[in-house]
N, C-alpha and C positions, 0 to 999 in steps of 0.2 A: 316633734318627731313626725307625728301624720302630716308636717305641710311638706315636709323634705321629700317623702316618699314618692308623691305623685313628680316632684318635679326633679328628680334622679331617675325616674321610671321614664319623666318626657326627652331627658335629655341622652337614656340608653334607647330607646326607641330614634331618635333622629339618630344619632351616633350608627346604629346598626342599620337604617335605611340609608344614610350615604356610603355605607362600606357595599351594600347587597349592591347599591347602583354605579358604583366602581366599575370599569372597566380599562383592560392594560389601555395604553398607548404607545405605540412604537413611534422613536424617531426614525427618521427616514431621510439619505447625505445623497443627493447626485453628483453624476460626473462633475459639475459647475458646482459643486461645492456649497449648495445653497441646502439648508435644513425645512425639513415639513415634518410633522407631526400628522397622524392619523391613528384609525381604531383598527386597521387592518393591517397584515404585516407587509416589508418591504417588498416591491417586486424584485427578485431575484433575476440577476442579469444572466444568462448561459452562456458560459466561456467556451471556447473551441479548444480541447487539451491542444499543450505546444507539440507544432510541427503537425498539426494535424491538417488536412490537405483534401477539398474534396473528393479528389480522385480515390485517396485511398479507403481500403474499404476493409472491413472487419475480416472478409478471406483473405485477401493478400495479408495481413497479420497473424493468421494460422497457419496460412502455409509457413512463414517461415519460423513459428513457434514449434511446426510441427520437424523443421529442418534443423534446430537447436535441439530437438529432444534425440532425435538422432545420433546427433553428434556426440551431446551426453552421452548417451548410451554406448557411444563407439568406446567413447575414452574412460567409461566404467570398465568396461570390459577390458580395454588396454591394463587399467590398473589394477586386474583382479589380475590378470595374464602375470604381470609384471609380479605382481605377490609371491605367486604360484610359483616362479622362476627362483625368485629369492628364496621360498624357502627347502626348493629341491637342491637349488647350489649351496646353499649352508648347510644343507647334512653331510653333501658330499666333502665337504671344505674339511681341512684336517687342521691347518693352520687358523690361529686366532688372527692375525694379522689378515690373512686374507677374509674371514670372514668377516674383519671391520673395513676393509676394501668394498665386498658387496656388498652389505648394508650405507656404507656410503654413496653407492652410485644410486640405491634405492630410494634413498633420499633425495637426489640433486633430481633424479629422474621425476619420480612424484610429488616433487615441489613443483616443477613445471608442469604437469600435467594438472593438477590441484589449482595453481593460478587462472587455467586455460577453463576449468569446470567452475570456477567460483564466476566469474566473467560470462562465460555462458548463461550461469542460472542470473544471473544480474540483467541480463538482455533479454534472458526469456521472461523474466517479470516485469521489466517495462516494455515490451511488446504484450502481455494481458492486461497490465493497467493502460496503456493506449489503447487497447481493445474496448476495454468498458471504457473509458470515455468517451472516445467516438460511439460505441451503444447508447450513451449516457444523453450522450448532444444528441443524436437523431431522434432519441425518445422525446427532447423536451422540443426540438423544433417542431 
């Protein structure tokens, strides 16, 4: 038993010095396709987000973020308006038929307005995420 000892004791002492001397290694692919190995990580190429142009510039992308909020707001407002109307003409409305008339138009009406806000906010979030990428790229050039 005391010969075991020392030499389970020698073989967790190496076992633990090549784990302590371990270090990752990252592979690394270039454009050509050809593989390297190293101790440090890959360089990171900087892509230009698509359609990104040097002329343009993170204000001309506000302005017209700031021209989409507008518009939102226009057509918020159209459809609170438009609400408002529905529900002054359905008190007055005595007939059920016609009160299934104007709720019908209310419908067709802010189905289209709804499509035209959903489309907006879609353009105004890819006109901020083309924001911070152009931010993104000029940081890292």
């Amino acid at each position: 038993m005391k010969t075991f000892t020392p030499h389970i004791l020698l073989v967790a002492l190496m076992t633990y010095g090549c784990i302590a001397t371990a270090s990752q290694v990252y592979k690394c692919v270039d454009e050509a396709g050809s593989v390297s190995f190293g101790h440090t990580p890959c360089p990171v190429e900087v892509v230009n987000p698509t359609g990104y142009n040097k002329k343009d510039s993170v204000e001309e992308r506000m302005e017209m973020i700031s021209s989409i909020d507008g518009e939102i707001a226009r057509l918020q407002r159209q459809m609170r308006d438009l609400r408002l109307n529905l529900e002054y003409r359905l008190k007055r409305a005595e007939d059920i038929d016609q009160q299934h008339l104007l709720r019908a138009q209310f419908q067709s009406q802010t189905t289209e307005l709804l499509d035209t806000l959903s489309q907006l906010r879609n353009d105004r979030g890819e006109l901020v995420n083309d924001a911070v990428k152009i931010l993104m790229a000029k940081k890292n050039s």
